[in-house]
C-alpha positions in Angstrom: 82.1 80.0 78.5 85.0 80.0 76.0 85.3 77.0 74.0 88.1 74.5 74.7 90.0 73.5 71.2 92.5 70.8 71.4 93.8 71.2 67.5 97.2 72.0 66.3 98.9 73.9 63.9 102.1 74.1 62.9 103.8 77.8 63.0 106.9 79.0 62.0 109.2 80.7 63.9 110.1 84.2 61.8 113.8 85.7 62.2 112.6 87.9 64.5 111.4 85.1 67.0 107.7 85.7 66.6 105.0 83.6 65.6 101.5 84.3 64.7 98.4 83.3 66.6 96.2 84.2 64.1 93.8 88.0 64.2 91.3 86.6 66.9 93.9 87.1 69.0 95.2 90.6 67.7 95.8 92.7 70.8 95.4 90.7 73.4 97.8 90.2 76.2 99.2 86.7 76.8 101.2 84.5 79.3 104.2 82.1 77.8 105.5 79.7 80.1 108.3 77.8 79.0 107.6 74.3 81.0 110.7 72.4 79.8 113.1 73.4 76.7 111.4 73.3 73.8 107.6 73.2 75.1 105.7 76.3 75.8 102.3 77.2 77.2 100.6 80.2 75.9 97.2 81.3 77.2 95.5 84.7 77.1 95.7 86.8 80.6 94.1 90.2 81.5 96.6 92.1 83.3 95.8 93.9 86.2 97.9 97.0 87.1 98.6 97.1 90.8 97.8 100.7 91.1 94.3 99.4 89.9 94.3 95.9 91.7 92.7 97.5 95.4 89.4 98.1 93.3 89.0 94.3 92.9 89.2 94.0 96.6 85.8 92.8 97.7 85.2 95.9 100.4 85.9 98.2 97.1 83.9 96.7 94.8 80.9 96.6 96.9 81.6 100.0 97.5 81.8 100.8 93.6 78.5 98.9 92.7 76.9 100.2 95.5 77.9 104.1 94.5 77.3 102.8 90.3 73.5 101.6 91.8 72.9 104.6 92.7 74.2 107.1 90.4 71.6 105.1 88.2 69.0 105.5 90.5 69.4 109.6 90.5 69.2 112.2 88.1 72.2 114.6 88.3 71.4 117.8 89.3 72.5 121.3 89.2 70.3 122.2 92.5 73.7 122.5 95.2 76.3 123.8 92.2 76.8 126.8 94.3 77.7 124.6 98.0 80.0 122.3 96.1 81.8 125.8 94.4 81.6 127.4 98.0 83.2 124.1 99.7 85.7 123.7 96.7 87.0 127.4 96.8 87.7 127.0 100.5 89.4 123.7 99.8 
C-alpha cells in the first residue's frame, strides 16, 4: 500500500511550462486534471492500451493464469517437433 503524503512544495513553473516532480517519479505516466483555473490534480496512472485492454477481461485472464499454471507445471519438450512442423507446413 503506497503511502499517502499530504506535504507541499512549492515548484516553479520553467519557460517551457514544465515543472518537476522530483526523480521518484522519473518515467512514470501521470493524469493532470485541471479542476478549476489555477488548481490542478496530478496523480500517477498506468495506461492501458486498448489493443491490450481484452487481456484484463476476467474470462481472459483466467484463461492466461490458467495456460501460465501450467506451462510451469510442464517441461517443454522437443518430443512432437516433427507434428507441429508437419501441421505448420500444411498451414
Amino acid at each position: 500500500m503506497a503511502t499517502v503524503s499530504n506535504a507541499s512544495s512549492v515548484k516553479v513553473v520553467g519557460t517551457n511550462g514544465q515543472i518537476s516532480l522530483g526523480k521518484q517519479f522519473a518515467g512514470r505516466q501521470v493524469l493532470v486534471e485541471e479542476q478549476e483555473p489555477g488548481v490542478w490534480l496530478v496523480r500517477t496512472a498506468t495506461v492501458l492500451p486498448d489493443n491490450e485492454s481484452w487481456l484484463h477481461q476476467p474470462k481472459a485472464a483466467a484463461a492466461l493464469q490458467k495456460a501460465l499454471a501450467w506451462a510451469q507445471n510442464n517441461e517443454p519438450g522437443d518430443s512432437a517437433v516433427d507434428t507441429v512442423i508437419k501441421k505448420l507446413a500444411r498451414g
